[in-house]
VOTOR-108185 format. One line per field, with one value per residue (C-alpha): x, y, z; residue number from 0; residue in one letter. Coordinates in nm, 4 decimals. Example, Ala and Ser with C-alpha at 12.3 -4.5 7.8 and 13.67 -1.06 7.14 Angstrom:
residues 2
x = (1.2300  1.3670)
y = (-0.4500  -0.1060)
z = (0.7800  0.7140)
seq = (0  1)
type = (A  S)
***
This chain:
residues 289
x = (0.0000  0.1492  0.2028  0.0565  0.3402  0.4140  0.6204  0.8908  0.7528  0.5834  0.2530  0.0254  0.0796  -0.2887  -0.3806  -0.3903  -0.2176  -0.4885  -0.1636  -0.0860  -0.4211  -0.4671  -0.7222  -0.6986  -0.6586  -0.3060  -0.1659  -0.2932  -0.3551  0.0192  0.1446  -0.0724  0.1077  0.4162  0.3173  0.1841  0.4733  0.7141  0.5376  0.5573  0.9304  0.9721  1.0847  0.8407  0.5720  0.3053  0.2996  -0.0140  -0.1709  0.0392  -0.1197  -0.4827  -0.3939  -0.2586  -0.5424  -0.7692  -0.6123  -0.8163  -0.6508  -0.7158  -1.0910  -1.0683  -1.0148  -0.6695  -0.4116  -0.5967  -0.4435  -0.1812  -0.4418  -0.7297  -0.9641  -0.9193  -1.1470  -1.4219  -1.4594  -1.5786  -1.9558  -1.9851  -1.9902  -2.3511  -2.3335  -2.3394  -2.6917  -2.8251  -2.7259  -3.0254  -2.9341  -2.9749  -2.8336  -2.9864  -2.7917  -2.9414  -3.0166  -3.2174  -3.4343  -3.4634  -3.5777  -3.8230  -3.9747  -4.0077  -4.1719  -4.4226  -4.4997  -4.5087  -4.7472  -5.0052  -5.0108  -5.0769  -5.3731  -5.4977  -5.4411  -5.6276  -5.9787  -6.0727  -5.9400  -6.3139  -6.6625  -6.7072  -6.4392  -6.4886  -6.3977  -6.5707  -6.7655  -6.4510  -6.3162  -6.4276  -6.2459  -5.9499  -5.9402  -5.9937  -5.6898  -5.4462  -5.5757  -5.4399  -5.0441  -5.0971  -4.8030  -4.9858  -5.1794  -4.8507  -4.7179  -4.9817  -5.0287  -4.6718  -4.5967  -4.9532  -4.7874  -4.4982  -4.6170  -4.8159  -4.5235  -4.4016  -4.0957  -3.7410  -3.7516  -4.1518  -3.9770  -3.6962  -3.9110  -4.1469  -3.8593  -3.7058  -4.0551  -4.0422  -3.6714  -3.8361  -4.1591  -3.9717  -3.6454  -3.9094  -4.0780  -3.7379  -3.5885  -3.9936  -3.9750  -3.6382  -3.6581  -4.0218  -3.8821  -3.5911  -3.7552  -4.0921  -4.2680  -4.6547  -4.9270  -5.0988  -5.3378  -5.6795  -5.5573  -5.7932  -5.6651  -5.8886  -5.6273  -5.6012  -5.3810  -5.1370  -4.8509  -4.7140  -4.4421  -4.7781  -4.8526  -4.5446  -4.5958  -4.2070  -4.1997  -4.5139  -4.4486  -4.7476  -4.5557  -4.2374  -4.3958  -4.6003  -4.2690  -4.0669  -4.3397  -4.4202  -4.0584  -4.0114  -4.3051  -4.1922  -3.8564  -3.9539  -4.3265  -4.3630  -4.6722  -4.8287  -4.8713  -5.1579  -5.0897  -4.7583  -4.9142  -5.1467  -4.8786  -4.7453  -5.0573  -5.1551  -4.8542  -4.8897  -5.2580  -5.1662  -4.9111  -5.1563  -5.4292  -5.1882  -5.2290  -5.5631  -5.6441  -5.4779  -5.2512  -4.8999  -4.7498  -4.6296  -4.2675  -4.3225  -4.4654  -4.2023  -3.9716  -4.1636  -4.1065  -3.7686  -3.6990  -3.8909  -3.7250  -3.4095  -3.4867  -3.5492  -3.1745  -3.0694  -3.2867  -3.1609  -2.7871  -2.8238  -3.0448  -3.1649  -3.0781  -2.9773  -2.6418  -2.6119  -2.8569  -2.9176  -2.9881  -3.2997  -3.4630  -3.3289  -3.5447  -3.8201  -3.8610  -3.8307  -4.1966)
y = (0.0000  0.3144  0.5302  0.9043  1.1188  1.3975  1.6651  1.7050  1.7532  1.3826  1.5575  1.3953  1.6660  1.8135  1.8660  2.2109  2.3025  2.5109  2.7604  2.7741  2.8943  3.2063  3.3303  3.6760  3.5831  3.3642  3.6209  3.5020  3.8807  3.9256  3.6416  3.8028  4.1620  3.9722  3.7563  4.1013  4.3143  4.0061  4.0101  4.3696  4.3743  4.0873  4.1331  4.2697  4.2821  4.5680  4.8282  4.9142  4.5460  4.4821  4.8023  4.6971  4.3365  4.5244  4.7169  4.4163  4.2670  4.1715  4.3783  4.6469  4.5519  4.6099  4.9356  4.8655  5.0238  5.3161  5.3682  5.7069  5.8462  5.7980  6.1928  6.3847  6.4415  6.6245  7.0198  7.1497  7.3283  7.6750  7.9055  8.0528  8.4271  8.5577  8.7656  8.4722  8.2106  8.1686  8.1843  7.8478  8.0173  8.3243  8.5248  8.5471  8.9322  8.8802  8.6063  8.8807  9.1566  8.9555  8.8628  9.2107  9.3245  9.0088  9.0698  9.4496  9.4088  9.1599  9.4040  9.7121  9.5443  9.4559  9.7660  9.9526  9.9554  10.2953  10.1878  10.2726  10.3286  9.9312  9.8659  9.7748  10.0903  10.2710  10.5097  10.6479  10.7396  11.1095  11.1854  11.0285  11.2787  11.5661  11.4720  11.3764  11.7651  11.9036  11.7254  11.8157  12.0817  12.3268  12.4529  12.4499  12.6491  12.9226  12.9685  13.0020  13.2821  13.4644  13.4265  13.5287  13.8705  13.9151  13.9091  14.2340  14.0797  13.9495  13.6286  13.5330  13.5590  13.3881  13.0865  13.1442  13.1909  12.8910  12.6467  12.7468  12.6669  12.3592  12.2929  12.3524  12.1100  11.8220  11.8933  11.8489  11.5688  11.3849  11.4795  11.3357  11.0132  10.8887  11.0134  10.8165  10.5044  10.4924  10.2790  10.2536  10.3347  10.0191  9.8377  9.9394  10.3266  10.5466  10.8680  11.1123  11.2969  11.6618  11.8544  11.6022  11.6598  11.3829  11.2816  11.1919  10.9017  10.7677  10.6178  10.5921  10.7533  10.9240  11.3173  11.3457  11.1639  11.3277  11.6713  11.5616  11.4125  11.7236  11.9639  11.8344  11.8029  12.1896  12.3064  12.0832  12.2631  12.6291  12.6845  12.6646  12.4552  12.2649  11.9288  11.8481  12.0229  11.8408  11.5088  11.6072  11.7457  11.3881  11.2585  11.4095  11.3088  10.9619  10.9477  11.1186  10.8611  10.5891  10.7103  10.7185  10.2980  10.3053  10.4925  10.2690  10.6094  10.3974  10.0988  10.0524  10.0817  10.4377  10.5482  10.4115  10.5589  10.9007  10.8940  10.8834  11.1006  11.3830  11.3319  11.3439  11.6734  11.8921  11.7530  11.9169  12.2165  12.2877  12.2538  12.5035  12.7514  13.0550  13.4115  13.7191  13.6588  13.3656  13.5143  13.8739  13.9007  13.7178  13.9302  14.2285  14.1934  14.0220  14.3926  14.6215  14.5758)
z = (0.0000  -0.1108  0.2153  0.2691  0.1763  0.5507  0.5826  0.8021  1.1053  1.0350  0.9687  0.6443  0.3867  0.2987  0.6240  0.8186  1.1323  1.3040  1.4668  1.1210  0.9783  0.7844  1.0565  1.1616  1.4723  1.4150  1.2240  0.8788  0.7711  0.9261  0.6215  0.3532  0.4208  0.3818  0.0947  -0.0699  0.0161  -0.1653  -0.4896  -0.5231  -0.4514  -0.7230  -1.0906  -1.3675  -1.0643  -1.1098  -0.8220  -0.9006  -0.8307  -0.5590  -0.3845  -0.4493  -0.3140  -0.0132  0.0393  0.0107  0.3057  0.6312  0.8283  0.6019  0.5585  0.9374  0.9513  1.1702  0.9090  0.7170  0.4212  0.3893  0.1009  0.3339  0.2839  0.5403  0.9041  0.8172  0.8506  1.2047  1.1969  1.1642  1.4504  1.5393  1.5583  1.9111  1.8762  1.7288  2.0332  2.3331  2.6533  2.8091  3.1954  3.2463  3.5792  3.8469  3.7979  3.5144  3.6954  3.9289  3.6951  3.5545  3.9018  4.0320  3.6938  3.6936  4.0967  4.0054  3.7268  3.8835  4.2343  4.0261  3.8590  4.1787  4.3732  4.0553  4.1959  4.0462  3.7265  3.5539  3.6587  3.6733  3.8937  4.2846  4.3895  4.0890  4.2978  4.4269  4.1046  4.1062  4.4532  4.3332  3.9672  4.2205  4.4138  4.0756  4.0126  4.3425  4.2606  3.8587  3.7764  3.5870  3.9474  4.1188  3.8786  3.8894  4.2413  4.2773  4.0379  4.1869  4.5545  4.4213  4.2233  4.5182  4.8116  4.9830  5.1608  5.0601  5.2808  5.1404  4.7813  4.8384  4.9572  4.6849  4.3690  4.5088  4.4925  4.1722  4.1127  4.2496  4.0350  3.6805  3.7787  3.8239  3.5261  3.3462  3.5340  3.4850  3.1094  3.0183  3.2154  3.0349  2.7276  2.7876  3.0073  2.7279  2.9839  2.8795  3.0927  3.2790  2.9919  3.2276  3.2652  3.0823  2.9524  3.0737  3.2385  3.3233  3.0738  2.9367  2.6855  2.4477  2.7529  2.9835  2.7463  2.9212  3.2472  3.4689  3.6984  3.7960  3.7859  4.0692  4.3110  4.2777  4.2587  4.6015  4.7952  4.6924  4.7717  5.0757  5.1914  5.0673  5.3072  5.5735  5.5752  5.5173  5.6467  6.0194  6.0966  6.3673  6.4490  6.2559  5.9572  5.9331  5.9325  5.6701  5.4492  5.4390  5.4232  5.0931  4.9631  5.0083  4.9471  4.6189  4.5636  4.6047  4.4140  4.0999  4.1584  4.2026  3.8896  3.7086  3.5998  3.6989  3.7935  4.1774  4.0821  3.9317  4.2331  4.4530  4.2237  4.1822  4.5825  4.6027  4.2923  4.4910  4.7943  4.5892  4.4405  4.7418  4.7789  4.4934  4.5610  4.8813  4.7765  4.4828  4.6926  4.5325  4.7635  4.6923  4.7566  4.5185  4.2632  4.3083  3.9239  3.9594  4.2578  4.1232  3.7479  3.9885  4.2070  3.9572  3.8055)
seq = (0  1  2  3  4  5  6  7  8  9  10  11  12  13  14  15  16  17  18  19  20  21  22  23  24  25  26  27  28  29  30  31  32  33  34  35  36  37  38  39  40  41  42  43  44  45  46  47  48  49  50  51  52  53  54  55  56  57  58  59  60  61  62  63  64  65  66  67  68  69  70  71  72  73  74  75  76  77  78  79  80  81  82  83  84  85  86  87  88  89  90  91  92  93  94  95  96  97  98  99  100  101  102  103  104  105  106  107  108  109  110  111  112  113  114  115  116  117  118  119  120  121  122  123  124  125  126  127  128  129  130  131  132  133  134  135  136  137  138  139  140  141  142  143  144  145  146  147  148  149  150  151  152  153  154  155  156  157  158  159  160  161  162  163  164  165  166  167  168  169  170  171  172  173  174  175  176  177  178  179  180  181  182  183  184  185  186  187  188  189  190  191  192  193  194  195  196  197  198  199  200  201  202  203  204  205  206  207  208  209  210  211  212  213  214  215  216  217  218  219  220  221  222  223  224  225  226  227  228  229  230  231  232  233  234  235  236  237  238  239  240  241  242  243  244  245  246  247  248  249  250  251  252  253  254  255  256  257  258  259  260  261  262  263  264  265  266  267  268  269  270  271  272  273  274  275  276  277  278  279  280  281  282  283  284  285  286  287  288)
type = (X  X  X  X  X  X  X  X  X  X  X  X  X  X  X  X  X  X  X  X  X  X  X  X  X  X  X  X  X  X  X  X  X  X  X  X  X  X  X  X  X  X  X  X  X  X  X  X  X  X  X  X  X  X  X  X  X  X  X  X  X  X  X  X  X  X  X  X  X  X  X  X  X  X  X  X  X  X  X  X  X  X  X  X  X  X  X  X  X  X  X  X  X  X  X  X  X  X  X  X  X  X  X  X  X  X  X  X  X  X  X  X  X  X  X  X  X  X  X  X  X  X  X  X  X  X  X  X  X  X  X  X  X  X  X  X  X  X  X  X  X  X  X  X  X  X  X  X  X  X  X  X  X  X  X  X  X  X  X  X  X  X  X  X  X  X  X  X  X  X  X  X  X  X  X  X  X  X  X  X  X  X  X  X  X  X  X  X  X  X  X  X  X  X  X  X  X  X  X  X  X  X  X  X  X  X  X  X  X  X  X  X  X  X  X  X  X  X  X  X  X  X  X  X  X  X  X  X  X  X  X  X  X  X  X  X  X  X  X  X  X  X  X  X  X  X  X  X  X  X  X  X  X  X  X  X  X  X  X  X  X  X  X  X  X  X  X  X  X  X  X  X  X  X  X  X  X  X  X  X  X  X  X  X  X  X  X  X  X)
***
């Protein structure tokens, strides 16, 4: 019987070693680099076949060895403009700004029970125009200049040409700050005010309140008064302030504001104080008619 022909390690020829395989895992894709990289190196090989047998390789296949012509990593995305981004972390002062305006809006609409003649408190509503008419500039104004032509002594005018130094620096200061705030009215005002110019459409801060705190604070100072007519100074004041809610005229925050703006004002009255040491111009032209 004619015998199997082996090899020399006494192995039957024809048969496979499985260390020997040409798995990927025994380093069969290993041997076909090699084999591949052989037959391009040999005589009258083609490059160009021997570089497509290389690149049809396991290994290759695998993704392990990309090859050196591979296209390059793809381009980043655009940048989105800056205006154009949203804020996903708001600070904590805007949450803050938006919280006072929200609690400031819905307490306005509640507080504005004289709003209209339907409201809760409609039957008020005539008492509370009467009173926006006694803090409204234009009968400051007048009564001032009439006390004021009408005077006989140096220290009545003083008082009197500085109230009035007074009266026309809040209707500056109130002018430019709507016309630079624009805040509207409340949505329920109605604007059946007294005498309004195009600024009044414009609701921060509320020109009767400041005119109230600085007139009251002017009288306080320079009138001599008892008691009771002290605490109904500030009284009117503050009633005046609150009826400006209650109208539906202004928000809360342009009264509060209106407050201290008035307060502030007698500040600046006081410092620049009209006499006629500091402005003897001004009494001088005032006595001669």
């Amino acid at each position: 019987m004619q015998s199997t022909r082996r090899n020399t390690e006494g192995r039957p020829l024809g048969t496979c070693d499985p260390s020997s395989s040409g798995s990927p895992a025994h380093g069969g894709g290993s041997r076909f680099e090699f084999q591949s990289l052989l037959s391009s190196r040999a005589p009258g090989a083609d490059p160009t076949s021997a570089r497509l047998r290389a690149s049809e390789s396991p290994v290759h296949r695998r993704g392990s060895f990309p090859l050196a012509g591979a296209g390059s990593s793809p381009a980043p995305p655009p940048q989105v403009p800056e205006e154009d981004r949203i804020d996903l972390n708001p600070s904590f002062l805007g949450i803050a700004l938006r919280s006072l305006l929200a609690i400031d809006l819905w307490l306005s609409k509640k507080l504005g029970v004289c709003a209209g003649e339907s409201s809760s408190w409609g039957s008020m509503r005539p008492l509370m125009k009467l009173l926006e008419i006694s803090g409204h500039g234009i009968p400051w104004l007048l009564g001032t200049l009439y006390c004021l032509s009408r005077s006989d002594s140096w220290a009545g005018r003083e008082v009197l040409m500085n109230l009035l130094f007074a009266l026309l620096l809040d209707l500056l200061l109130v002018s430019l700050i709507k016309g630079l705030v624009r805040r509207r009215r409340p949505a329920h005002n109605q604007m059946d005010m007294f005498f309004t110019v195009s600024v009044d459409k414009y609701s921060f801060p509320s020109g009767h309140t400041t005119r109230a705190a600085l007139v009251s604070r002017f009288i306080l100072n320079h009138l001599v008064l008892a008691i009771p007519l002290r605490v109904l100074v500030v009284l009117w004041a503050f009633i005046l302030g609150l009826s400006r809610v209650m109208l539906g005229r202004h928000n809360v925050t342009d009264v509060a504001f209106g407050f201290f703006l008035g307060y502030m004002q007698y500040s600046i009255v006081d410092y620049c104080w009209l006499s006629p040491h500091t402005a003897p111009v001004l009494f001088v032209l005032w006595n001669q008619p």
